[in-house]
N, C-alpha and C positions, 0 to 999 in steps of 0.2 A: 432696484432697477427693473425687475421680472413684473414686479406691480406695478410698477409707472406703466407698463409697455401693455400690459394688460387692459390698463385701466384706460391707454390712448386709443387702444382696437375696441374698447367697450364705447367711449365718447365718438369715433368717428362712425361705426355701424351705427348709433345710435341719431346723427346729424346727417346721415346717410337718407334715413329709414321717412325723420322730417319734412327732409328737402324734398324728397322725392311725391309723397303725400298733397305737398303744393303747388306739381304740375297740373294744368289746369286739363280736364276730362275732355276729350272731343265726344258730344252730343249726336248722334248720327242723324237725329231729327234735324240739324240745324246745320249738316253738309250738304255741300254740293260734289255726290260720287260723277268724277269725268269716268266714263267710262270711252270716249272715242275722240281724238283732235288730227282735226284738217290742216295741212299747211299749204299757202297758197305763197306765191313774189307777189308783190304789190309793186306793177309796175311803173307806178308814179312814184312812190317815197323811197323802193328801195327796201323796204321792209316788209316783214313776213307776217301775211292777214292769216288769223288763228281761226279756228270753226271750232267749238266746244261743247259737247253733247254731256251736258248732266244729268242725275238723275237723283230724286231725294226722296227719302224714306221717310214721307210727314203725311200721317194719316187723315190731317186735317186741308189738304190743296187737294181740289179735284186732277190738276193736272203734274205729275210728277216728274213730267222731262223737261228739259230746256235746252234751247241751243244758243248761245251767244258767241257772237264776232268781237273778236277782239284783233290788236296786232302790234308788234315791238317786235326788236331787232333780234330779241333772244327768245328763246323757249319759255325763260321764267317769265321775261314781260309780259308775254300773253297770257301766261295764267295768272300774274298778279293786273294786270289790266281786266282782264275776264272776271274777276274775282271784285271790281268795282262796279261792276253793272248785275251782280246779284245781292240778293239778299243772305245768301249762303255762303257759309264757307266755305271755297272749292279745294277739295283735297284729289290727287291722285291715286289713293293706294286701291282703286278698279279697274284703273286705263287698261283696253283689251285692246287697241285699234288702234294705228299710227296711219295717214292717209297721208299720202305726198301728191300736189297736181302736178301740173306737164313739167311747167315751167322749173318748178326744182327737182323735180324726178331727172330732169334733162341738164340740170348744173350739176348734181350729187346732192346726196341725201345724209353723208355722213355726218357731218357737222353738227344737223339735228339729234342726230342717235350718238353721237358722242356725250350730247349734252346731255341727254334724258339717260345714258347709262349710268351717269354720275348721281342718280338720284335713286336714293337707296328705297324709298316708298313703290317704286314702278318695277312692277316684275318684270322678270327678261322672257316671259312665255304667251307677253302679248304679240298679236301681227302686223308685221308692216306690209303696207298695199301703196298701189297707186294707181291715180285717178286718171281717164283718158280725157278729163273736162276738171274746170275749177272744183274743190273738193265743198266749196263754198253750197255749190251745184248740185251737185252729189248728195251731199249730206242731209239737202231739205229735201227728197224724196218722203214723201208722206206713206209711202205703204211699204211698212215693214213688218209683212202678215203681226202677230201676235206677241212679237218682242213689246217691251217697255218704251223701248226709244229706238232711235236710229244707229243708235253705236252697237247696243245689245245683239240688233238685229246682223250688222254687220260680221262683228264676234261671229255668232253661229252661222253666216251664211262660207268664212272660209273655212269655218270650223269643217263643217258638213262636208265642202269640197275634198280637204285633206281627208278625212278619216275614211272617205267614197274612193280614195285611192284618184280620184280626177285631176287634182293637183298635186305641183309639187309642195311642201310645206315651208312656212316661209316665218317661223317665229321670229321674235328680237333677238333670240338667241342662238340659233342657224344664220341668221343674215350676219351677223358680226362675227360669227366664226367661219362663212364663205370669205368672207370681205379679208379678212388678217389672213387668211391662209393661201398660202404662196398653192397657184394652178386649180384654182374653184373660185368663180364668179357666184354670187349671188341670185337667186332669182325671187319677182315677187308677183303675187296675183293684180291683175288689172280689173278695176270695176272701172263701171260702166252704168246708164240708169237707161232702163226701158221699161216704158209705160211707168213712167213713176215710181220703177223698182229697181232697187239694187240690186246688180249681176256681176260674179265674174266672168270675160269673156274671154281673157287669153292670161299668159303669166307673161311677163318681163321677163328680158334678158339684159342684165348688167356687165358696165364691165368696170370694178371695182363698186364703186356706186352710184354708178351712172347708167340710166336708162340708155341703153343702144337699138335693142328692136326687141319684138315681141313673137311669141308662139300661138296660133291660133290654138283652139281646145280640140281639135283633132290631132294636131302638134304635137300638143302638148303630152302624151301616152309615149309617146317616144323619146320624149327628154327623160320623162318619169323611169321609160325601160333603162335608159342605163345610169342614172345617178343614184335612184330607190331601188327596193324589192317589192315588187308587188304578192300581196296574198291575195286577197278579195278581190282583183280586177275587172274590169269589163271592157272590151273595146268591138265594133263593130267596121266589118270587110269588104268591099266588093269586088266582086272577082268579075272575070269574063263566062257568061254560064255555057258557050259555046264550047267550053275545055269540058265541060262535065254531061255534055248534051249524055251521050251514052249510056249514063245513072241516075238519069231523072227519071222520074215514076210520074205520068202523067195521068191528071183524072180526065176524066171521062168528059168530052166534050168542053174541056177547057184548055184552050188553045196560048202562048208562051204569049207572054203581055210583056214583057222586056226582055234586055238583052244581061242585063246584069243580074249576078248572082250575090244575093246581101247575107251576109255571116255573121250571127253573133255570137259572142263567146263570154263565159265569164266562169266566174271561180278562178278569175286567172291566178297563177305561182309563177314567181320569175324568179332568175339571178343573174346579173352579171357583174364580169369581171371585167378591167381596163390591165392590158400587162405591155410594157414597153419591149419591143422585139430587137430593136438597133435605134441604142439613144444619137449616136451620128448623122443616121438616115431619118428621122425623126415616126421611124416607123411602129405604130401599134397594132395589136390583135384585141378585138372584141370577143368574149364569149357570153355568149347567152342562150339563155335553158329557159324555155317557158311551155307550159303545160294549162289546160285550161276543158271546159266542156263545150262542148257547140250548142247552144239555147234554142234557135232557132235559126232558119234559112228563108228564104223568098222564093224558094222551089222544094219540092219535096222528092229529096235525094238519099236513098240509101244507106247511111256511111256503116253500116253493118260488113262489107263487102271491102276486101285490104286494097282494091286501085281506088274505090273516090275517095278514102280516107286516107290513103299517101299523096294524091293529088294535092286533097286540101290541104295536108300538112308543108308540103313542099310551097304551094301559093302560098301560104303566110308567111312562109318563112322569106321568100324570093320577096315580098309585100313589104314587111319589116325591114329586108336589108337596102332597099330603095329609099322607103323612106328614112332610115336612118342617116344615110349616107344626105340625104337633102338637109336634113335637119343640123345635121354636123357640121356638112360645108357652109352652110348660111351663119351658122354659129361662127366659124373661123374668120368668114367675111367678116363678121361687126367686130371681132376681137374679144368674144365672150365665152369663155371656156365654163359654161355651166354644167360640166359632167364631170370634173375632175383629171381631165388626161394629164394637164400640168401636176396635180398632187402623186400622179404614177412616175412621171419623167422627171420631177426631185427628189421620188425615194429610190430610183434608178441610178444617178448621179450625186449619191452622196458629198461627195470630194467637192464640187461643186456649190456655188453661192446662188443661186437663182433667186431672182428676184420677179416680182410682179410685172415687173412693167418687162424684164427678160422675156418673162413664158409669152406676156403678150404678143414680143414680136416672131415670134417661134409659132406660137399655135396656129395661125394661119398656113405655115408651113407641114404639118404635120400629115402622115400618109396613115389612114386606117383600114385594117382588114378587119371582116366581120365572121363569126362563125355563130351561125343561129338554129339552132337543135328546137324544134317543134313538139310536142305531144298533147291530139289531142287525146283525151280522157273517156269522153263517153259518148258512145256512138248509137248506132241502129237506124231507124225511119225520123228524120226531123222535119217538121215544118215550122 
């Protein structure tokens, strides 16, 4: 019996070892790597028009990208339709770039990302975006400085935003974990083409997966303050320079050309925290700690000297807690909690079932204090 059983684990590794031998190789000369797809409503069929950026690794084509239109009612359709108008095999295991237009950004987006998570070849650390025009649009911009193609280009253009600290991050795999979790909305970056060039110009605010409104990229530093941690930051201030007339060093026969005082700062460090104070009252406390060096000014002011460097520290702080408090309420207006205050007010309320569409009608309601502690870092004579 011990030989039989020996001799059937010896016959089945061995028919194992065959089988396997006679899967047949993928060629990479002979794929089509997607590295970027558009989705667009095709408002006559109903159906979703696909934009498909490949790229092939065949040292014999002068030209190595392609972009094909394709469209079917499912995610595979378009790639197995897209996949009839090349000569390539198109495979997924590159896709960096998921681009949604108006029109499905503004139905919900889940559906498609449900679909594509079920596909084991598509990493979950590529980014999803969405377009302020047809992604069809979008996509055939022609100057995508020195990438390969337009997807490539796109990849590094959110890449660079997030790691700059500019945006907030927005992989396949942050957005479905915003999305499932009870009191955190999603956010996503918004391109844009100018002059033939792909930009992002603000991020999306969702609510579950649905585009509700947007943050400009001045905004946008303030959504960043309190959902991330900033290291590297940079953000630039204007103040009134008539508070600081006092400690201005003025040269010689150069008379004040404005009235405003412009601040930059960077090296920013930040933290904040969200803590529910009376989950009844729907009342929270904001704390944040941010620390940073001043680069430059538009006036050449002092800050060696403890009143104009308590001033300044005091205006950004008075700066910060205004515009927070806009950024917030306009948030509660569309019903998009993209800082987390719901995930504080369900680990407050244990005992409690909350659900998504619960916190939704709750956040609107919610009352915040803000406590914002300033330091800058490094002072003396700045211009």
């Amino acid at each position: 019996m011990r030989k039989t059983n020996c001799l059937g684990i010896i016959l089945s590794f061995f028919i194992l070892i065959t089988s396997s031998s006679c899967i047949e190789p993928n060629i990479i000369e002979e794929l089509g790597i997607v590295t970027a797809y558009g989705f667009d409503q095709n408002p006559d069929t109903q159906e979703i028009d696909g934009t498909v950026v490949l790229y092939q690794f065949n040292p014999d084509i002068t030209d190595a990208s392609q972009i094909i239109h394709s469209s079917g009612a499912t995610f595979d359709t378009i790639r197995a339709n897209a996949n009839k108008q090349s000569g390539y095999q198109i495979v997924n295991g590159q896709l960096q770039t998921l681009i949604f237009g108006p029109t499905i950004s503004e139905e919900g987006i889940f559906p498609y990302l449900d679909t594509i998570e079920r596909n084991a070849a598509v990493s979950d650390m590529l980014y999803v975006a969405v377009a302020d025009q047809p992604t069809r649009d979008l996509m055939s911009a022609s100057n995508y400085e020195e990438a390969p193609n337009i997807g490539i280009y796109l990849h590094r253009l959110i890449e660079t935003a997030v790691k700059s600290e500019v945006i907030v991050s927005s992989t396949f795999h942050e957005f479905m974990r915003s999305y499932f979790r009870v009191g955190l909305d999603p956010v996503v970056p918004i391109l844009t083409v100018e002059d033939n060039k792909v930009e992002v110009n603000a991020i999306g605010m969702m609510q579950n997966d649905v585009l509700v409104g947007t943050l400009s990229m001045d905004e946008i530093f303030y959504a960043r303050l309190l959902r991330d941690r900033f290291k590297e930051g940079r953000v630039e201030l204007t103040m009134n320079l008539d508070d600081f007339d006092e400690y201005i060093t003025q040269y010689v026969n150069d008379p004040r050309s404005e009235d405003d005082l412009h601040v930059v700062i960077d090296q920013l460090g930040s933290r904040a925290s969200i803590n529910v104070t009376d989950t009844e009252a729907l009342n929270f406390e904001v704390d944040i700690k941010l620390n940073g060096r001043v680069i430059e000014l538009s006036q050449r002011i002092n800050l060696d000297e403890p009143g104009p460097l308590k001033k300044m520290e005091s205006e950004i702080e008075r700066q910060i807690e205004e515009n927070l408090i806009e950024v917030v309420g306009r948030s509660q207006e569309l019903g998009s909690d993209i800082f987390g205050f719901g995930v504080q007010y369900n680990n407050a309320t244990r005992g409690q079932s909350l659900t998504t569409d619960d916190w939704h009608d709750l956040f609107p309601n919610i009352n915040v204090n803000y406590n914002i502690d300033v330091e800058i870092k490094r002072f003396g004579i700045v211009q």
